[in-house]
C-alpha positions as CSV (number, residue, x, y, z in Angstrom):
1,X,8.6,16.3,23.6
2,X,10.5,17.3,20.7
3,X,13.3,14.8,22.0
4,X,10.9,12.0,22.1
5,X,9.4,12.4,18.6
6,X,13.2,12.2,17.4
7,X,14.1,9.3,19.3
8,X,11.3,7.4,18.0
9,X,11.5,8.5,14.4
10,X,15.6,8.0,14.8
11,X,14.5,4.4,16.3
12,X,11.8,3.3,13.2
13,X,14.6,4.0,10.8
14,X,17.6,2.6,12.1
15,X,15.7,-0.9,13.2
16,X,12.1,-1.4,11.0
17,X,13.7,-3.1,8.6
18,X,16.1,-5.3,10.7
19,X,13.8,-6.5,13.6
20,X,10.7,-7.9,13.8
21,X,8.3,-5.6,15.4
22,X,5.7,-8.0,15.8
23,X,2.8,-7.0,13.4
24,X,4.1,-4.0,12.6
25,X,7.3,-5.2,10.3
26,X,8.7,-7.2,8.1
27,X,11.9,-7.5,8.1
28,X,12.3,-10.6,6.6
29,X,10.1,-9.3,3.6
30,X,12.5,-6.7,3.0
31,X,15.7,-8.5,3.2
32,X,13.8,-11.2,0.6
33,X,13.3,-8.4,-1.8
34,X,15.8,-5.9,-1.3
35,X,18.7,-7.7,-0.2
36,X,20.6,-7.1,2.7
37,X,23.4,-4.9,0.8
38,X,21.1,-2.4,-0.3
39,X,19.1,-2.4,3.1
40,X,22.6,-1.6,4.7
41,X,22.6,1.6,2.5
42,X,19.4,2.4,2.4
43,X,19.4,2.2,6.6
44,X,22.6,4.4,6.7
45,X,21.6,7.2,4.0
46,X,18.2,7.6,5.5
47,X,19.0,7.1,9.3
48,X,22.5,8.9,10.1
49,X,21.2,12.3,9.5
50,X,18.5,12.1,12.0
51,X,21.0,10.2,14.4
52,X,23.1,13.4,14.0
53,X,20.5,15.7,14.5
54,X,19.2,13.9,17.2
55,X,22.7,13.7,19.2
56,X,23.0,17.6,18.4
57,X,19.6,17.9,20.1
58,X,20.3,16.2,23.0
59,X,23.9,18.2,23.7
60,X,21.2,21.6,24.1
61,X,19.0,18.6,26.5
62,X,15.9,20.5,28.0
63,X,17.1,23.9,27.0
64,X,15.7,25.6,24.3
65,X,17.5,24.7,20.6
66,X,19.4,28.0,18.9
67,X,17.6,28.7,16.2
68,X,19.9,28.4,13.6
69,X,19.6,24.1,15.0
70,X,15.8,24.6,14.8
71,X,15.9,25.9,11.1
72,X,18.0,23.2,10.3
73,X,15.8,20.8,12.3
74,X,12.8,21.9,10.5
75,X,14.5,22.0,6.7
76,X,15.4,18.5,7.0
77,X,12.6,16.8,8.9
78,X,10.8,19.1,6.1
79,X,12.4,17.1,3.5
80,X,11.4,13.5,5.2
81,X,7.7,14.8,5.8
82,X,7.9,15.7,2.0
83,X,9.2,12.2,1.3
84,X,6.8,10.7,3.2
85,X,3.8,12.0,1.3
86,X,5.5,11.7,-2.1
87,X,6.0,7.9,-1.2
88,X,2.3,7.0,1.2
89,X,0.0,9.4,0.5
90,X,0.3,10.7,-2.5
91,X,-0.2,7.4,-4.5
92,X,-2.4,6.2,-1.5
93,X,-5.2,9.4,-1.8
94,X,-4.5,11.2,-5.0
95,X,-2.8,9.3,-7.9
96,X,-2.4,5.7,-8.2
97,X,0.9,3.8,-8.8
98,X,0.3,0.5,-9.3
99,X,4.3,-0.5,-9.5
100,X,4.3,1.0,-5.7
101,X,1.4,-0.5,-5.1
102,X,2.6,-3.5,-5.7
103,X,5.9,-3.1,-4.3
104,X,4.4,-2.1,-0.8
105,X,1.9,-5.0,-1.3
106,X,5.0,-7.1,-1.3
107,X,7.0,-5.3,1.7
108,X,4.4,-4.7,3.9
109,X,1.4,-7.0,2.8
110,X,1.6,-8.8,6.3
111,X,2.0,-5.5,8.2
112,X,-1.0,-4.4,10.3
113,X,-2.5,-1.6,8.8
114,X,-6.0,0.2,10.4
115,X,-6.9,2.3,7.2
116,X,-8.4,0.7,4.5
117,X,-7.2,-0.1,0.7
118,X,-6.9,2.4,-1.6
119,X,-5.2,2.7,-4.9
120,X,-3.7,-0.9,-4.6
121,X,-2.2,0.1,-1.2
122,X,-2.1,0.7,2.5
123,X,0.2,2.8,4.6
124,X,0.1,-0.1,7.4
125,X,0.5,1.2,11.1
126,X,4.4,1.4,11.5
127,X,4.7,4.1,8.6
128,X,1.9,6.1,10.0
129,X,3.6,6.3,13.0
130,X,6.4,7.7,11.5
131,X,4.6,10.1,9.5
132,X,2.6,11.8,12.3
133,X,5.9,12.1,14.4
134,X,7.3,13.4,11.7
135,X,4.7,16.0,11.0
136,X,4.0,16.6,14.9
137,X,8.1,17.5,14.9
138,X,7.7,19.9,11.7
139,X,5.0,21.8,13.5
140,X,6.6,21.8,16.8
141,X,10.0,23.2,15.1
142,X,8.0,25.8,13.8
143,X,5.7,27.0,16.4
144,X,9.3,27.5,17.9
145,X,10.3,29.9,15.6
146,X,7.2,31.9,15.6
């Protein structure tokens, strides 16, 4: 299971902002506003690490991970889950930020979306998919390790 949640977060970063997922993206939004240069970047800085660890996953396939791979599993998909919150759900449920509000508005204003407005903004479906793989990995890395 563990596998899968990596392959689809691995998969929602290297391509949301490149194909169209139907109403779930974009990507035509995203190249309008950020430009394809900095999506280039932006895809590389925030996908290769999770490729990596992914690939160094798979090598240990359904055997269990060494732990030292698990700790560094958990730090870093950690750090994304943190990300995640600083960027959706914080400003979404606690503090408004209208310049991300509007921003998001922009990117993702045409994305579906099942939760309702708040704060100026919605995490629309896509991200929320993300997020809850990425907090179903964190807890399954460290019920591991317990």
């Amino acid at each position: 299971m563990l596998l899968v949640l990596q392959i689809v977060q691995v998969g929602i970063l290297w391509l949301h902002d490149w194909l169209k997922l139907g109403p779930l993206n974009d990507a035509r939004a995203a190249r309008d506003i950020d430009g394809t240069g900095r999506l280039i970047v932006v895809t590389v800085v925030q996908s290769l690490p999770f490729t990596l660890f992914l690939a160094a996953s798979m090598c240990y396939g359904r055997a269990s991970l060494p732990l030292s791979l698990r700790r560094e599993l958990l730090f870093c998909y950690a750090l994304l889950l943190v990300g995640e919150i600083r960027a959706w759900w914080w400003p979404y449920l606690v503090r408004a930020d209208p310049r991300r509000a509007a921003r998001y508005r922009s990117l993702f204003g045409k994305t579906h979306a099942f939760l309702p407005q708040r704060n100026g903004m919605v995490p629309n479906t896509l991200h929320c998919a993300l997020h809850a793989a990425t907090a179903a990995t964190c807890l399954m890395l460290a019920a591991g390790m317990i």
